[in-house]
Steps between C-alpha positions, in 0.01 A plus 500: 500500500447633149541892405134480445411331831676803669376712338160421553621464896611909445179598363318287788700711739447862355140407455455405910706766623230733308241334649607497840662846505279701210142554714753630787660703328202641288311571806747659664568759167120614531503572844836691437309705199216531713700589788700738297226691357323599846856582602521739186175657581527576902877585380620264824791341395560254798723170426300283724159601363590289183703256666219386793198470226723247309606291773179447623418428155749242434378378824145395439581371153741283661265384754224470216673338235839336656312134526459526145847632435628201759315218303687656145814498594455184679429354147753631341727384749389139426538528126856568571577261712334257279710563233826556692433116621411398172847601400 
């Protein structure tokens, strides 16, 4: 493999592992915010109040979009391969 084929792999891998882990992680920062700011304004400070909300969260995106996610990294998967036997 040339420098340029690898680095093309590298940028193939930073861009899926955005994809698969940015609308996760996104998601979960808002309901922390949100979370946060009804925390700030009843002045309850209670760990599992932000941890609960997030899981679920994380949950039902998972359950929504993992299929999706599945079928992505499934291609990628083959791209490698296919050049790895190429090789």
């Amino acid at each position: 493999m040339t420098n340029g084929e690898i680095s093309d792999l590298v940028y193939k891998v930073f861009v899926s592992a955005l994809q698969l882990g940015g609308p996760l992680l996104i998601i979960s920062m808002a309901v922390g915010i949100v979370i946060a700011i009804l925390q700030a304004a009843t002045q309850i400070h209670e760990q599992t109040l932000t941890f609960v909300p997030k899981l679920v969260t994380i949950g039902v995106v998972l359950i929504l979009t993992g299929q999706n996610m599945l079928v992505s990294l499934q291609e990628f998967f083959r791209e490698i391969f296919a050049l790895v036997a190429a090789n």
